[in-house]
mmCIF file of the N, C-alpha and C atoms, coordinates in Angstrom:
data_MODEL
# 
_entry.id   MODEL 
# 
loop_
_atom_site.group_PDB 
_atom_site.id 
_atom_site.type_symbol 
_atom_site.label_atom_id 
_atom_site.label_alt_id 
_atom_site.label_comp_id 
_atom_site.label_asym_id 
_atom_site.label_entity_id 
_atom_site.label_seq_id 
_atom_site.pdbx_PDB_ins_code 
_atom_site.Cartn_x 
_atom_site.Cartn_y 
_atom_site.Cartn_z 
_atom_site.occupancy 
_atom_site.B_iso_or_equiv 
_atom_site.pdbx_formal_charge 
_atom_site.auth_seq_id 
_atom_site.auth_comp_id 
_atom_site.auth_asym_id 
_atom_site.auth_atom_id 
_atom_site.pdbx_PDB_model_num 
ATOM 1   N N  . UNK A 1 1  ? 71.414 -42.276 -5.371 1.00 0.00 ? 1  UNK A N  1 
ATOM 2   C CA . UNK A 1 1  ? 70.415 -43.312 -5.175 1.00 0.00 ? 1  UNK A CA 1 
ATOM 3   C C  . UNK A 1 1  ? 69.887 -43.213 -3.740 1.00 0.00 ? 1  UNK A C  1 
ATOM 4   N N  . UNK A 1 2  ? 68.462 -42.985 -3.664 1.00 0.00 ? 2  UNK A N  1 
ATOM 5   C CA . UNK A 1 2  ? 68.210 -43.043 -2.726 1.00 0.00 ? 2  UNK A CA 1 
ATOM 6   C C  . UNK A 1 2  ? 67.805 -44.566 -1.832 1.00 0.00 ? 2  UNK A C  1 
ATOM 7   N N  . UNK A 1 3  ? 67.290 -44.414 -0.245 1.00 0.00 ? 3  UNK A N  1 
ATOM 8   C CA . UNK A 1 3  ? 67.907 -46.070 0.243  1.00 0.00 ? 3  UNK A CA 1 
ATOM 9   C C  . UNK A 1 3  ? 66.220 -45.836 0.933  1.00 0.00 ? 3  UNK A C  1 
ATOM 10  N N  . UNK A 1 4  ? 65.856 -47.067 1.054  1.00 0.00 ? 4  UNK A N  1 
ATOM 11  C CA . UNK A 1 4  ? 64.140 -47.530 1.387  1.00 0.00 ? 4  UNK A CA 1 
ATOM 12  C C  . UNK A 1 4  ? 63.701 -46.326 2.003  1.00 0.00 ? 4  UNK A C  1 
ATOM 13  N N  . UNK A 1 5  ? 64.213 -45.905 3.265  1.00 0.00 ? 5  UNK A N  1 
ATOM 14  C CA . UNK A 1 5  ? 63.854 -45.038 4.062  1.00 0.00 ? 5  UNK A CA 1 
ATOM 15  C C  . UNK A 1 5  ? 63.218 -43.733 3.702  1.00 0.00 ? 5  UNK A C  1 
ATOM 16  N N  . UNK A 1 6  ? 64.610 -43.088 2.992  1.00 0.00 ? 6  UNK A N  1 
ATOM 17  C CA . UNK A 1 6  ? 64.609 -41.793 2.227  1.00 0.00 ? 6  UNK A CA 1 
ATOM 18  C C  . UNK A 1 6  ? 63.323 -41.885 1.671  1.00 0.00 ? 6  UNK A C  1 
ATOM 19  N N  . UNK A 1 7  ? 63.371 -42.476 0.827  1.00 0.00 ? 7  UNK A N  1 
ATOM 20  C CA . UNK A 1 7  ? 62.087 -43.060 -0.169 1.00 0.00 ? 7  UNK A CA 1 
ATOM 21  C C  . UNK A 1 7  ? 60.737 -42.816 0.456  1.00 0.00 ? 7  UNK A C  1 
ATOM 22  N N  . UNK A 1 8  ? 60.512 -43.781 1.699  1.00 0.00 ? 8  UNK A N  1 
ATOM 23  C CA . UNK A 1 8  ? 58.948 -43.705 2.721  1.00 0.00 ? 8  UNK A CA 1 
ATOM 24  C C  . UNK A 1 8  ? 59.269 -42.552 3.290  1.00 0.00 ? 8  UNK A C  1 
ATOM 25  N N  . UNK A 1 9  ? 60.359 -41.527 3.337  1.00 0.00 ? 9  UNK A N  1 
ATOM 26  C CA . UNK A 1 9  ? 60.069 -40.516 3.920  1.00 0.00 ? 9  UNK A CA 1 
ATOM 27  C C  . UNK A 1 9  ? 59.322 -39.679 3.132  1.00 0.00 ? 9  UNK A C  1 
ATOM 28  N N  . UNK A 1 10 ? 59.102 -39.745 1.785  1.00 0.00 ? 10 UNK A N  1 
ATOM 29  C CA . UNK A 1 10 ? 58.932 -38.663 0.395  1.00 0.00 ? 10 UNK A CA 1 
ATOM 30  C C  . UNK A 1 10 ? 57.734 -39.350 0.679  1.00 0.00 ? 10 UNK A C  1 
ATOM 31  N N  . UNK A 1 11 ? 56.854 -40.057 0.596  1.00 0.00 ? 11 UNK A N  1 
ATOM 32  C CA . UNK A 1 11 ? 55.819 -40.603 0.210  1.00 0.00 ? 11 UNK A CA 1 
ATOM 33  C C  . UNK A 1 11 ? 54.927 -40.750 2.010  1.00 0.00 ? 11 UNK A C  1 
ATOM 34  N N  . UNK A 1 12 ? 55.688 -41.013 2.558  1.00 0.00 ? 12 UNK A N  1 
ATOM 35  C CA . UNK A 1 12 ? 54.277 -40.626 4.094  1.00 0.00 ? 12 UNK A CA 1 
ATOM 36  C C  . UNK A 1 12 ? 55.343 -39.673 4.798  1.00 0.00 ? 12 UNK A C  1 
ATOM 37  N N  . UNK A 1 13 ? 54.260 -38.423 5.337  1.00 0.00 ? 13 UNK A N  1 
ATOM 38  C CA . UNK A 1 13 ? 55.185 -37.578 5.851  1.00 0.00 ? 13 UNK A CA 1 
ATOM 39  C C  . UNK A 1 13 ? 54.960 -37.895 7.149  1.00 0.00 ? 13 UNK A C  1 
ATOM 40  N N  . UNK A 1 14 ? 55.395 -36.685 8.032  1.00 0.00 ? 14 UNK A N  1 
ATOM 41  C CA . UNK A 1 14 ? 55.785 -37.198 9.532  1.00 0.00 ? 14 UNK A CA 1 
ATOM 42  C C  . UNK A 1 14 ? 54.206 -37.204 9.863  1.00 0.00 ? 14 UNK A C  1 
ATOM 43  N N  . UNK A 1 15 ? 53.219 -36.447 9.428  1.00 0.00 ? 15 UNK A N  1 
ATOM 44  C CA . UNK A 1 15 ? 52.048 -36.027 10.159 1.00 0.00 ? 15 UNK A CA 1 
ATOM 45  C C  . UNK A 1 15 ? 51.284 -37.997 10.199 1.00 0.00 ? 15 UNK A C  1 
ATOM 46  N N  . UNK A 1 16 ? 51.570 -38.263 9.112  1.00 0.00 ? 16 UNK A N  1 
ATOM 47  C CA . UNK A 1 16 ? 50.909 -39.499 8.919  1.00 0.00 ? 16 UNK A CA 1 
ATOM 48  C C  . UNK A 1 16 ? 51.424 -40.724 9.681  1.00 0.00 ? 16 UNK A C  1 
ATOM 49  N N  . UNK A 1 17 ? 52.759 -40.664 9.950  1.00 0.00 ? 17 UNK A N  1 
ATOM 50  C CA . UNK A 1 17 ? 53.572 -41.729 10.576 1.00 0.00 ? 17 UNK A CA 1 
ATOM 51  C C  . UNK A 1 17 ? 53.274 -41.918 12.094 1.00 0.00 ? 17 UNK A C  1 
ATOM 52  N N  . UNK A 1 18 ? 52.639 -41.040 12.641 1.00 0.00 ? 18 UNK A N  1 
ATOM 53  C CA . UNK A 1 18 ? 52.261 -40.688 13.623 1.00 0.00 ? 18 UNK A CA 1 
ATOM 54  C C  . UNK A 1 18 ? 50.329 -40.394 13.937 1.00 0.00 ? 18 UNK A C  1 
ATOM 55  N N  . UNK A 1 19 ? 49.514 -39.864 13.295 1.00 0.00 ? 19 UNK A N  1 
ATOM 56  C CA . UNK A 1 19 ? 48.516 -40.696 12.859 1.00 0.00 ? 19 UNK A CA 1 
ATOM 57  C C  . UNK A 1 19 ? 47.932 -42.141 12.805 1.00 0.00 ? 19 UNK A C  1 
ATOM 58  N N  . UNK A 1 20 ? 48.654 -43.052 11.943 1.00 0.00 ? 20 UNK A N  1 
ATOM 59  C CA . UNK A 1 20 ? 48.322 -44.280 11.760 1.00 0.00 ? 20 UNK A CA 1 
ATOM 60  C C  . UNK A 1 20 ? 48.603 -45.112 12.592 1.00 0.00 ? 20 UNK A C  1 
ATOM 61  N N  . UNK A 1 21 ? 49.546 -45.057 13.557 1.00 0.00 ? 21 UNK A N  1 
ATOM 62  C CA . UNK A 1 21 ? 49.614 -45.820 14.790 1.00 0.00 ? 21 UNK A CA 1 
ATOM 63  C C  . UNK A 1 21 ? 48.316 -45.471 15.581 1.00 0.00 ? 21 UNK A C  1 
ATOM 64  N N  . UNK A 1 22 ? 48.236 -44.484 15.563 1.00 0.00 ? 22 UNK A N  1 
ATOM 65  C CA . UNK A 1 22 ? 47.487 -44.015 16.714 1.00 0.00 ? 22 UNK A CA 1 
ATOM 66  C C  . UNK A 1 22 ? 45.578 -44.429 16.391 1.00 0.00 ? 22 UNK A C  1 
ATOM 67  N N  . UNK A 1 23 ? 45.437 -44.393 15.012 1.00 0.00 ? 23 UNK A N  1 
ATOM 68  C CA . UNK A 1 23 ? 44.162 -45.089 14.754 1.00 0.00 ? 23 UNK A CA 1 
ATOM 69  C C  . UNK A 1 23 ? 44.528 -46.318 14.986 1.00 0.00 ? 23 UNK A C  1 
ATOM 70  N N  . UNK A 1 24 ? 45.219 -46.965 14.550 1.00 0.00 ? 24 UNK A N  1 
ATOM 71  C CA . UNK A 1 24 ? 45.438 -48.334 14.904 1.00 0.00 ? 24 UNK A CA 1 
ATOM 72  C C  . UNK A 1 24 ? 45.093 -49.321 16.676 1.00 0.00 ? 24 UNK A C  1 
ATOM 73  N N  . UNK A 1 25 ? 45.968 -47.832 17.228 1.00 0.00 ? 25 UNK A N  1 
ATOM 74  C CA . UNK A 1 25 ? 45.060 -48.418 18.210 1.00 0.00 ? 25 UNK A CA 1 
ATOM 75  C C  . UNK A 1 25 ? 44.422 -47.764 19.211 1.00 0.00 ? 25 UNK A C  1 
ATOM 76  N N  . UNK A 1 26 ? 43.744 -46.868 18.665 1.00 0.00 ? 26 UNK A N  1 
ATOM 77  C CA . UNK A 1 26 ? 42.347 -46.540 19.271 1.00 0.00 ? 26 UNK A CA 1 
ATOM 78  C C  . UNK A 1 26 ? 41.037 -47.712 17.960 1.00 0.00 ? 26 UNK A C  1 
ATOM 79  N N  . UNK A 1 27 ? 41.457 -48.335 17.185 1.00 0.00 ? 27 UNK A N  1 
ATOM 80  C CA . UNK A 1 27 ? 40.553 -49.531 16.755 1.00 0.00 ? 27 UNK A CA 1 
ATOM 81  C C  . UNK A 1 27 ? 40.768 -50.583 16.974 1.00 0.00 ? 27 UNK A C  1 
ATOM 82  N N  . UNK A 1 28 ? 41.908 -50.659 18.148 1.00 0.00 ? 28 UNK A N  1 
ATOM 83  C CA . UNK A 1 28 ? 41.897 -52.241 19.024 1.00 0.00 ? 28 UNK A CA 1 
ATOM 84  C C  . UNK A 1 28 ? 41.258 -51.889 20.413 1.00 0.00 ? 28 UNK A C  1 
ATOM 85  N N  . UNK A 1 29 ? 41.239 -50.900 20.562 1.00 0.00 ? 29 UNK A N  1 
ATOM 86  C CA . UNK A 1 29 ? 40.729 -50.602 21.708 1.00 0.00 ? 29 UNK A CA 1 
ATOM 87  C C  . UNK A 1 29 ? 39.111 -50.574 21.765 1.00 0.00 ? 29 UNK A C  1 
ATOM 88  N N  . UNK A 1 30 ? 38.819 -49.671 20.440 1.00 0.00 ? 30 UNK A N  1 
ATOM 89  C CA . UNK A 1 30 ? 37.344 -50.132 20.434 1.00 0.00 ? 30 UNK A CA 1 
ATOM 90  C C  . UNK A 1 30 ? 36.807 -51.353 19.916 1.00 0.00 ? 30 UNK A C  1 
ATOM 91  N N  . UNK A 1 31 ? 37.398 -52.404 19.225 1.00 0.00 ? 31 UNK A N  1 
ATOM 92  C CA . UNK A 1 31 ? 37.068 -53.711 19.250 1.00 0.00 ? 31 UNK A CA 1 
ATOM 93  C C  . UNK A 1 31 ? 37.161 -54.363 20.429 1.00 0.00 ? 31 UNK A C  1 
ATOM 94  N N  . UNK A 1 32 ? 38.221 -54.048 21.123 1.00 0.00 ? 32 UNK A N  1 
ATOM 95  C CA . UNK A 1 32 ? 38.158 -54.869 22.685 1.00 0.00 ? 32 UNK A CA 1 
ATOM 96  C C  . UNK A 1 32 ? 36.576 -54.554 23.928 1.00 0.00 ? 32 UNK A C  1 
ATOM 97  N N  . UNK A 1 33 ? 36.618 -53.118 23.377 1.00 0.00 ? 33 UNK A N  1 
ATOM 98  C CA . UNK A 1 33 ? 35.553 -52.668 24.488 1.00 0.00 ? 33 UNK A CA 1 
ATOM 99  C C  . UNK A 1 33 ? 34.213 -53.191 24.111 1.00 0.00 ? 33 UNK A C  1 
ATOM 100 N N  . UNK A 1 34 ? 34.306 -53.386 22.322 1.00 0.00 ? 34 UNK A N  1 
ATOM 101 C CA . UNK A 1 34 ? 32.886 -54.086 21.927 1.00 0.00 ? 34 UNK A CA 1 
ATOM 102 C C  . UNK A 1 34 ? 32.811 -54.971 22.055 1.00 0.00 ? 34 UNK A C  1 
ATOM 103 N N  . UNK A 1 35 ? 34.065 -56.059 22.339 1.00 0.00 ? 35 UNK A N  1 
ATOM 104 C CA . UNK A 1 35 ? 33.438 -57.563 22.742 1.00 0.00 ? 35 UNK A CA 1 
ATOM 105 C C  . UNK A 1 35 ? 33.421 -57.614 24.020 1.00 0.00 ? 35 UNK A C  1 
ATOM 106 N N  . UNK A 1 36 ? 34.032 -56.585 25.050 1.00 0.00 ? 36 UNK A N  1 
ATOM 107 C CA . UNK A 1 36 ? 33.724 -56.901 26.195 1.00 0.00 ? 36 UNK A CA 1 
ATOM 108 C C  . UNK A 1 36 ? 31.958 -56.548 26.369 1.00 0.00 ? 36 UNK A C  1 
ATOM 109 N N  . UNK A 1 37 ? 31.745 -55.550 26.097 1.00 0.00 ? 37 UNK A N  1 
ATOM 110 C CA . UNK A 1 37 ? 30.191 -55.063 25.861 1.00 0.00 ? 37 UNK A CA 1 
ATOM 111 C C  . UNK A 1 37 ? 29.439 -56.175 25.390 1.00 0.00 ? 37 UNK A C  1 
ATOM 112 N N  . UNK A 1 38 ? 29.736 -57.144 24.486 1.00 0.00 ? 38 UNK A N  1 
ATOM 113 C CA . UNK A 1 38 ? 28.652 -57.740 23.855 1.00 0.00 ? 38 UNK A CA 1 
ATOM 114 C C  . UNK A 1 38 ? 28.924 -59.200 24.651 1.00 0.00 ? 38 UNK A C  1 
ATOM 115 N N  . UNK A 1 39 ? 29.922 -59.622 25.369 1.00 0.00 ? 39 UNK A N  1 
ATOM 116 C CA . UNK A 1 39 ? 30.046 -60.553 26.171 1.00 0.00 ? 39 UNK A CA 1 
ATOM 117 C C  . UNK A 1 39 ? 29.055 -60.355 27.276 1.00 0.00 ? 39 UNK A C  1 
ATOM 118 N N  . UNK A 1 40 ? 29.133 -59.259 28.164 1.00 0.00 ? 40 UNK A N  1 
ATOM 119 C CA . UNK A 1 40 ? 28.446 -58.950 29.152 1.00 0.00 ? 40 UNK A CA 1 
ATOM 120 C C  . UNK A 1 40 ? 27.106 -58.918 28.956 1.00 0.00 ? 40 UNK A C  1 
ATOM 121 N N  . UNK A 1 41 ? 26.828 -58.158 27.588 1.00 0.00 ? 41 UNK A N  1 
ATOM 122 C CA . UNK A 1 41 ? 24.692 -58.470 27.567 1.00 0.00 ? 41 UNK A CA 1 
ATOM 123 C C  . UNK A 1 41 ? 24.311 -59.745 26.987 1.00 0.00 ? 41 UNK A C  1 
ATOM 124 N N  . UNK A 1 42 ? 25.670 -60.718 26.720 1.00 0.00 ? 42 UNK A N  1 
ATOM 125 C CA . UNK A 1 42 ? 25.068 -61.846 26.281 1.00 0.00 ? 42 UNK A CA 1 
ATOM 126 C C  . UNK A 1 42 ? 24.947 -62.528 27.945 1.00 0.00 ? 42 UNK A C  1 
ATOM 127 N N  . UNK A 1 43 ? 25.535 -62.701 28.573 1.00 0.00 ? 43 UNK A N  1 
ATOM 128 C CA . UNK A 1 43 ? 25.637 -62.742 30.295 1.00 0.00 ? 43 UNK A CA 1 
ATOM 129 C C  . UNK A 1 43 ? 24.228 -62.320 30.805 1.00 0.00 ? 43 UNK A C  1 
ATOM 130 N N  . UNK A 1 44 ? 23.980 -61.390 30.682 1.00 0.00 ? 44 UNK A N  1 
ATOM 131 C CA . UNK A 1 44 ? 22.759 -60.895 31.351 1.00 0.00 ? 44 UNK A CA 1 
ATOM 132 C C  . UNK A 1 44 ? 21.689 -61.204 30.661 1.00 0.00 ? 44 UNK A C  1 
ATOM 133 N N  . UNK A 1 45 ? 21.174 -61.438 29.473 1.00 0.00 ? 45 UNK A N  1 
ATOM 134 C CA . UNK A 1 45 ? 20.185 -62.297 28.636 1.00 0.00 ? 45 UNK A CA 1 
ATOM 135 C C  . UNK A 1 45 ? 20.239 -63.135 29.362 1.00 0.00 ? 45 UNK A C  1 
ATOM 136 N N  . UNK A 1 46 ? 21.305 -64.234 29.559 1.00 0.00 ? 46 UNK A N  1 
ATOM 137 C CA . UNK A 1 46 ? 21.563 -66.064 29.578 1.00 0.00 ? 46 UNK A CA 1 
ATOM 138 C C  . UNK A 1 46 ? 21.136 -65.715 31.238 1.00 0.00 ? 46 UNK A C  1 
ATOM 139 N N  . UNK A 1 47 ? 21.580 -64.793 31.853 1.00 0.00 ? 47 UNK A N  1 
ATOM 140 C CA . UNK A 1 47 ? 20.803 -64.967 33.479 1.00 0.00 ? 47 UNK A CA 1 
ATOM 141 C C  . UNK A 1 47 ? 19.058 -64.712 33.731 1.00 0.00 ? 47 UNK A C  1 
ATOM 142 N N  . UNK A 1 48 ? 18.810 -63.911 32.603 1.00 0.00 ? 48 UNK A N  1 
ATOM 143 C CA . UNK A 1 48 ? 17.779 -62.870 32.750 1.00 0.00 ? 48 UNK A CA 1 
ATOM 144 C C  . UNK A 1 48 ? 17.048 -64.443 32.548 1.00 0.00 ? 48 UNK A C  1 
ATOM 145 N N  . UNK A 1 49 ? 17.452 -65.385 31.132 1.00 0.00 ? 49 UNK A N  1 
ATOM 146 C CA . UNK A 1 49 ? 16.373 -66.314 30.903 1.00 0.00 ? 49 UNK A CA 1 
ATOM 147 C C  . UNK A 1 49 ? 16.087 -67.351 31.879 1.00 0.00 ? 49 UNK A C  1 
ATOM 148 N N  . UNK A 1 50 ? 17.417 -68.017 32.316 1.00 0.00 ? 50 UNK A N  1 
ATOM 149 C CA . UNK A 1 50 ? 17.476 -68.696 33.893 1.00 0.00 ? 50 UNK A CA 1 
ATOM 150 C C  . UNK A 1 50 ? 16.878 -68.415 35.381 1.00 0.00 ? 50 UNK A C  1 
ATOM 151 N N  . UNK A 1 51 ? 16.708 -66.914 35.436 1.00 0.00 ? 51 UNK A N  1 
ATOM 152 C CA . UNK A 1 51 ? 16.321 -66.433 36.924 1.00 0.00 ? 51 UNK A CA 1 
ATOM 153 C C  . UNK A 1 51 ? 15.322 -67.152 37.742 1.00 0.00 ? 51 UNK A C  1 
ATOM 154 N N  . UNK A 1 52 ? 14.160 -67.017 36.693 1.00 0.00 ? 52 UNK A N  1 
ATOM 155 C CA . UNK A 1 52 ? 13.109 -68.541 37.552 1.00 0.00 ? 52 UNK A CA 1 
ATOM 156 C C  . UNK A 1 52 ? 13.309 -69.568 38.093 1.00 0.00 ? 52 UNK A C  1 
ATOM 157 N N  . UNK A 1 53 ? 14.085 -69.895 37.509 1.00 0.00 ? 53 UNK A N  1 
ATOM 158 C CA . UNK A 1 53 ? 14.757 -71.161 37.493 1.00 0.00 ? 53 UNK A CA 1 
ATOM 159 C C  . UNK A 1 53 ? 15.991 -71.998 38.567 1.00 0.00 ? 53 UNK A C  1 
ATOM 160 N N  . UNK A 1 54 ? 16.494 -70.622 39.153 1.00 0.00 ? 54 UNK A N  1 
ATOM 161 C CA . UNK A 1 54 ? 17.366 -71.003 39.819 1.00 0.00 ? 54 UNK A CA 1 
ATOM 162 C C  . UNK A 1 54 ? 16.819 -70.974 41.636 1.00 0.00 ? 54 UNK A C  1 
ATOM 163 N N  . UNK A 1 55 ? 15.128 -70.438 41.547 1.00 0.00 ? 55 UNK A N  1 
ATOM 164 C CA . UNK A 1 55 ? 14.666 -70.565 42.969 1.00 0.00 ? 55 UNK A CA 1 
ATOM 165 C C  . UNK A 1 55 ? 13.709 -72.060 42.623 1.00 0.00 ? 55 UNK A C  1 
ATOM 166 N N  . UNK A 1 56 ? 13.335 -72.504 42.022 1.00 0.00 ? 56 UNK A N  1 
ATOM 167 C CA . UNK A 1 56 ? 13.397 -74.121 42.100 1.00 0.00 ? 56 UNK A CA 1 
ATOM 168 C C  . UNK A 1 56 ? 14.030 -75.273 41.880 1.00 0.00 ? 56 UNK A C  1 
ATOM 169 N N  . UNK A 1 57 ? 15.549 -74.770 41.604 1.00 0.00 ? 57 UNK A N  1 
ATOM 170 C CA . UNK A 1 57 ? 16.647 -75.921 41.564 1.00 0.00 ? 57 UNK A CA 1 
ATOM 171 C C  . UNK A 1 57 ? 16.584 -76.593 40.329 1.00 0.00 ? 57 UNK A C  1 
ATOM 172 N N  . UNK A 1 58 ? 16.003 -76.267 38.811 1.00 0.00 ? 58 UNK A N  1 
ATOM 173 C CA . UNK A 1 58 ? 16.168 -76.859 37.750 1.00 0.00 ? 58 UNK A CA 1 
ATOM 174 C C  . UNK A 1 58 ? 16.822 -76.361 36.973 1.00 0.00 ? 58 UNK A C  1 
ATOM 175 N N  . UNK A 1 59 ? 18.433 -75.557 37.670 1.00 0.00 ? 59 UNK A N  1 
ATOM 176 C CA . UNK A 1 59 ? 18.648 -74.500 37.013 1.00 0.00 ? 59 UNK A CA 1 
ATOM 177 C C  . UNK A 1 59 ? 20.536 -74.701 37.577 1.00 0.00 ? 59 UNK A C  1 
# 
């Protein structure tokens, strides 16, 4: 009888066990870099629309 392990060893081999971490997180990494990216041009819109605004003090 084989025991859990044995088992996930027959069914994902080493190439994959090692693989899937590694996408894992190179796709936290590029989710992090895209919200830092989309934080920052939302930043620069919200200044870009204010700029007038802040050399007559209604701002």
């Amino acid at each position: 009888m084989q025991t859990i392990h044995e088992k996930m060893n027959n069914k994902i081999g080493p190439t994959a066990k090692v693989v899937i971490p590694i996408i894992g997180a190179v796709i936290v990494v590029a989710t992090a870099v895209a919200y830092i990216c989309m934080k920052l041009a939302d930043e620069m819109r919200y200044n870009e629309k204010w700029k007038d605004y802040d050399e007559c003090g209604w701002h």
